[in-house]
C-alpha positions in Angstrom: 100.0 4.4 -141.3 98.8 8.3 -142.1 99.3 10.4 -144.7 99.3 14.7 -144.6 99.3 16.7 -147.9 101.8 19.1 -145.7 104.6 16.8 -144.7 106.0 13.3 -145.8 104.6 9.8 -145.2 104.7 8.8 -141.3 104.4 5.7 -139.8 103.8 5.1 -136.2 104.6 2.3 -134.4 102.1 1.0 -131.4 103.9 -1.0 -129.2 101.9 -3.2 -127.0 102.7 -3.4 -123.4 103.2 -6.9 -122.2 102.6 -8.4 -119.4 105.8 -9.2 -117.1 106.4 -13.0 -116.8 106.2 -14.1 -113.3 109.8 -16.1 -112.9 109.6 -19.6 -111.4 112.3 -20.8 -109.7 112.8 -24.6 -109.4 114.9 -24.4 -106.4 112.7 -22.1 -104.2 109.6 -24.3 -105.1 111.5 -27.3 -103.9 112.8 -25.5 -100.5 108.8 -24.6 -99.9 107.4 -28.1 -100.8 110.4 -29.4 -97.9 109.4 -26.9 -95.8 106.1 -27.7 -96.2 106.0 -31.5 -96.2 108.2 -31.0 -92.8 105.4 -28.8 -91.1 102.5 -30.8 -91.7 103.7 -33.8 -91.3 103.7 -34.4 -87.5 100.5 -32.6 -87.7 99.1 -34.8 -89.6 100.4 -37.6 -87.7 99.4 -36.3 -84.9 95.3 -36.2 -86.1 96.2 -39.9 -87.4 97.2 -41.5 -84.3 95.0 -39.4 -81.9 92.5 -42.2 -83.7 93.6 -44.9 -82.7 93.6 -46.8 -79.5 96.9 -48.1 -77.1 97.2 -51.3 -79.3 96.7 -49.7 -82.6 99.3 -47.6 -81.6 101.8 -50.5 -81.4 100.8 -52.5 -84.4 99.9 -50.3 -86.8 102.0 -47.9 -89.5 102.3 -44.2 -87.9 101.1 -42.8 -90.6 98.4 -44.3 -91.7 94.7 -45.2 -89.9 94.2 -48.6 -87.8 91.0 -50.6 -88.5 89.2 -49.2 -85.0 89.1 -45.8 -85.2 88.7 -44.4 -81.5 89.0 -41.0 -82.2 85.8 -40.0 -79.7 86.5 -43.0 -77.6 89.7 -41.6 -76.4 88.6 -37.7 -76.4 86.0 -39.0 -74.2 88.5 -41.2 -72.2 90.9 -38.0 -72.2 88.7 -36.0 -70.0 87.5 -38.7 -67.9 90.6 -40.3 -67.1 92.4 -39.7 -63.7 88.7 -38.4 -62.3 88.8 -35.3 -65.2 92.1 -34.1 -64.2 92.7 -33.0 -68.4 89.9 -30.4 -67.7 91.6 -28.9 -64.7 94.4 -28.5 -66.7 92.9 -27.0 -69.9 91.0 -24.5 -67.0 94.6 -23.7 -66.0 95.9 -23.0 -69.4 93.2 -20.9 -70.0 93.6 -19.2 -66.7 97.2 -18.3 -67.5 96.8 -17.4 -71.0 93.8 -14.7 -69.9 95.5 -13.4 -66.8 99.1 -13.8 -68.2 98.9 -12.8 -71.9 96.2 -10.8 -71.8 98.0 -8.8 -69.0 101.1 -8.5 -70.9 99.5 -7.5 -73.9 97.7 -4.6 -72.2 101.1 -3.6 -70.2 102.9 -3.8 -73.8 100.1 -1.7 -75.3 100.4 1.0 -73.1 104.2 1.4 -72.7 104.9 1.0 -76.8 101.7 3.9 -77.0 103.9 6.0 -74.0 107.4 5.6 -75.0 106.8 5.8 -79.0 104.4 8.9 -78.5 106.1 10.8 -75.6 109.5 12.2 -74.6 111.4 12.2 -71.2 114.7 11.9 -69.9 116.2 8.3 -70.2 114.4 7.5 -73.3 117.3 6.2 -74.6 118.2 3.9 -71.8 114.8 2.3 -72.0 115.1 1.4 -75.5 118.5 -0.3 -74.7 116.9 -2.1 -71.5 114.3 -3.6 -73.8 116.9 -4.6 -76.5 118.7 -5.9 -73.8 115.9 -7.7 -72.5 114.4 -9.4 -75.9 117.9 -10.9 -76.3 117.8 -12.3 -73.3 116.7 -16.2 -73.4 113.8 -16.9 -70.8 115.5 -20.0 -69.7 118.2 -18.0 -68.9 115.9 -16.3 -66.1 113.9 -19.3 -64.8 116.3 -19.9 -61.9 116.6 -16.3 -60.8 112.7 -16.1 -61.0 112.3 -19.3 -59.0 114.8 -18.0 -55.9 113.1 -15.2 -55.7 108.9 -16.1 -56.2 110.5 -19.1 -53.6 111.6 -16.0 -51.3 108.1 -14.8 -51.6 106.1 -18.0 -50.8 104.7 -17.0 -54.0 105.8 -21.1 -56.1 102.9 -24.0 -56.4 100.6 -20.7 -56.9 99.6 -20.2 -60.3 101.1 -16.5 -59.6 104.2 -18.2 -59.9 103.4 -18.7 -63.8 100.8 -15.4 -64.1 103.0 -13.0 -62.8 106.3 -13.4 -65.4 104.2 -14.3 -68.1 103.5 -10.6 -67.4 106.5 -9.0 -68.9 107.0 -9.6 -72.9 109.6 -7.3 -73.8 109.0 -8.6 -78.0 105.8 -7.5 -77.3 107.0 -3.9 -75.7 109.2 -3.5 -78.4 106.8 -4.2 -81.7 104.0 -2.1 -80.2 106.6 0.6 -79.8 107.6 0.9 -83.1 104.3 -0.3 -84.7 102.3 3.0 -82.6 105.4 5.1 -83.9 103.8 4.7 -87.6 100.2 3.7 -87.1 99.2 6.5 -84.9 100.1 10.0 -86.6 101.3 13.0 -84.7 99.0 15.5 -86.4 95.5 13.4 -85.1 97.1 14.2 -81.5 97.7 16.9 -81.9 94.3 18.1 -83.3 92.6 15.9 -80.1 94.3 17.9 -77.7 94.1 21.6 -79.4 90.2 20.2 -78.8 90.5 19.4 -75.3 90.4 16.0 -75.3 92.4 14.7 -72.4 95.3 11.8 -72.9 92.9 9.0 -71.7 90.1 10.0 -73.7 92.9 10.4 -76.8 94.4 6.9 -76.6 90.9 5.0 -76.0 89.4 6.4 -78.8 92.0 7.6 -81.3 94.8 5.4 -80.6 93.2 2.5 -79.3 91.3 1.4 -82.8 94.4 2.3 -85.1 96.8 0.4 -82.8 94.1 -3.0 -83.1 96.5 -4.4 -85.8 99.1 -4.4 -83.5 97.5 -5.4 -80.4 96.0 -8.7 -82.4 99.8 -9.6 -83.2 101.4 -8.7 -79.9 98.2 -11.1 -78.4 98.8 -14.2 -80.9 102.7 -14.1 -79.6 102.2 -13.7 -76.1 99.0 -16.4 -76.1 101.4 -19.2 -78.1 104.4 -18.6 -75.9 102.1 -18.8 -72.3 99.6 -21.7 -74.1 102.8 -23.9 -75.4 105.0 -22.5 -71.7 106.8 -25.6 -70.6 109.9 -25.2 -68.4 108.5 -22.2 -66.1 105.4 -24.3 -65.1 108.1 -27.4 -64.5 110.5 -25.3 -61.5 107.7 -23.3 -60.3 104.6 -25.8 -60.0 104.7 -29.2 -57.6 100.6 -30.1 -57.2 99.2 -31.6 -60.5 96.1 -29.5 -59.8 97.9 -26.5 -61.3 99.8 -28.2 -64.0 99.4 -26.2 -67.4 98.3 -28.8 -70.3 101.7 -28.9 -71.5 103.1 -30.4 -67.7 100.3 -32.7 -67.3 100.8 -34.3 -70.9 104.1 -34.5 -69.7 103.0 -36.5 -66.6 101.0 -38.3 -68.1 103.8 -39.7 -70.8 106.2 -40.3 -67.7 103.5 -43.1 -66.3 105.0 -45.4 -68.8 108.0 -45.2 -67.2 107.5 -45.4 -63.6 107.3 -48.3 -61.8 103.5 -49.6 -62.0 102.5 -46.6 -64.2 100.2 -46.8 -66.7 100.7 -46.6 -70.6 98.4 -43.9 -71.9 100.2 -42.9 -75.1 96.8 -42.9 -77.3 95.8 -40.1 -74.6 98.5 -38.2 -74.6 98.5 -38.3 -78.2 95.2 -37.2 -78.1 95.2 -34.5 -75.4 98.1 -33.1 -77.8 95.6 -32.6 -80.4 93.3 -31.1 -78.3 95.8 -28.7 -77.4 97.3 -27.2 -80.8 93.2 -26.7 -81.9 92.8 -23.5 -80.4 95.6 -22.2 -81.6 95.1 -23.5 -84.8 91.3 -21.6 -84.5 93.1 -18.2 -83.3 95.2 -18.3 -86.2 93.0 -19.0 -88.4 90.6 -16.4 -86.9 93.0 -13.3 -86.5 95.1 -14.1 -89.7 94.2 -11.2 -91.4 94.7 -8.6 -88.3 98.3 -10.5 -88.0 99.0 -9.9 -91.1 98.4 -6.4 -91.2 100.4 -6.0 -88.1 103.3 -7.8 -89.1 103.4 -5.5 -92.6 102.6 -2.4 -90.9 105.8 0.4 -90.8 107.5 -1.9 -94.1 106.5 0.9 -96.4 107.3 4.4 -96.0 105.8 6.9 -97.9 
């Protein structure tokens, strides 16, 4: 409250600024905790009964630990069983997901960079061919890709899994819209008024602003090639270049083929083994995917 000798009493008024309230809502924090509960729970069923060995299996609760815990026992007995055969195949996942995702994350980076950043006739045709194309179910495929690789003499090779694995039209499409907004027009522009050739531009302008985008188009294509099931299944007959996902497979069908063997503590086990990488890439490139994934939502 102030006073002047010129004018009348005034009183001001400071209004404090409070804080906004962050709303709870009761029904979106039950939806997460279902949603929740239902994602980690066969993962962590899966981690409790990869400790256990063929009888605990059968006489204990799923979801809680048996008395022997044989967690090392059967990662041990995983690679050793079937004379190593498990290591063949995690050498063949690994061989696809290099050759296969790698490859189609390279081929996606360099046509989103071309067709986002360049203009030619037809443009518009290819952005409906990859529309097209990302609706388009890969099942729906597997058949026509196995008449014709089977015209080639190109199935039971793992080229028969490398070579489609190739092609990710999701991929094509984000990295064309993400290089759209992450690399500017004007920094181009400036490289070639310079003299800097297209090459030299792309590998050392666009290359490093387009890593966001690269990291996430290489975390889809590595989980749908690591986790590939059916292609593997029409296109692969020796067991030497099963994928880990057909040899667990194989080795779950022993139990029921006549004098097969019941291995479910190693399946159960090689399972594990299988979803820890991805786990570790995830957990290793989160904050690149996350960047990628939010990258174009704001527009200034």
């Amino acid at each position: 409250m102030t006073a002047t000798t010129r004018g009348p009493l005034v009183i001001r008024h400071r209004h404090r600024r409070h804080s906004p309230r962050r709303r709870r809502s009761v029904t979106l924090t039950v939806l997460t905790s279902i949603m929740l509960i239902y994602t980690l729970l066969p993962l962590v069923w899966l981690a409790i009964n990869a400790s256990k060995t063929q009888e605990g299996l059968l006489s204990s609760s799923g979801l809680w630990f048996d008395d022997d815990f044989a967690l090392f026992s059967n990662i041990a007995a995983a690679f050793t069983y079937d004379d190593g055969i498990f290591t063949r195949w995690l050498l063949n996942t690994l061989l696809y997901v290099v050759l296969g995702a790698g490859g189609a994350t390279l081929l996606a980076t360099i046509a989103g960079y071309g067709l986002a950043k360049f203009d030619f006739p037809g443009k518009k045709a290819v952005f409906a061919v990859v529309i097209g194309a990302v609706a388009v179910p890969g099942t729906a495929l597997a058949v026509p890709t196995f008449l014709m690789f089977s015209s080639l003499g190109l199935t039971n090779t793992p080229w028969a899994v490398v070579i489609p694995s190739l092609v990710s039209p999701f991929g094509l499409y984000l990295m064309w819209t993400f290089a759209g907004d992450a690399v500017p027009n004007e920094i181009l522009e400036s490289a070639r008024v310079d003299g800097a050739r297209e090459f030299q531009t792309f590998f050392r302008i666009s290359l490093p602003l387009l890593a966001p985008g690269i990291v996430t188009v290489l975390l889809f294509t590595v989980v749908a090639t690591w986790n590939n099931y059916f292609l593997p299944l029409i296109m692969l007959k020796d067991p030497g270049w099963y994928p880990l996902t057909l040899g667990l497979s194989a080795w779950n069908a022993q139990a029921t083929t006549a004098g097969g063997e019941a291995i479910f503590n190693l399946v159960i086990t090689g399972s594990l083994l299988t979803i820890v990488p991805l786990i570790v890439a995830f957990l290793l490139l989160q904050r690149y995917w996350q960047s990628g994934l939010a990258a174009g939502s704001v527009k200034e």
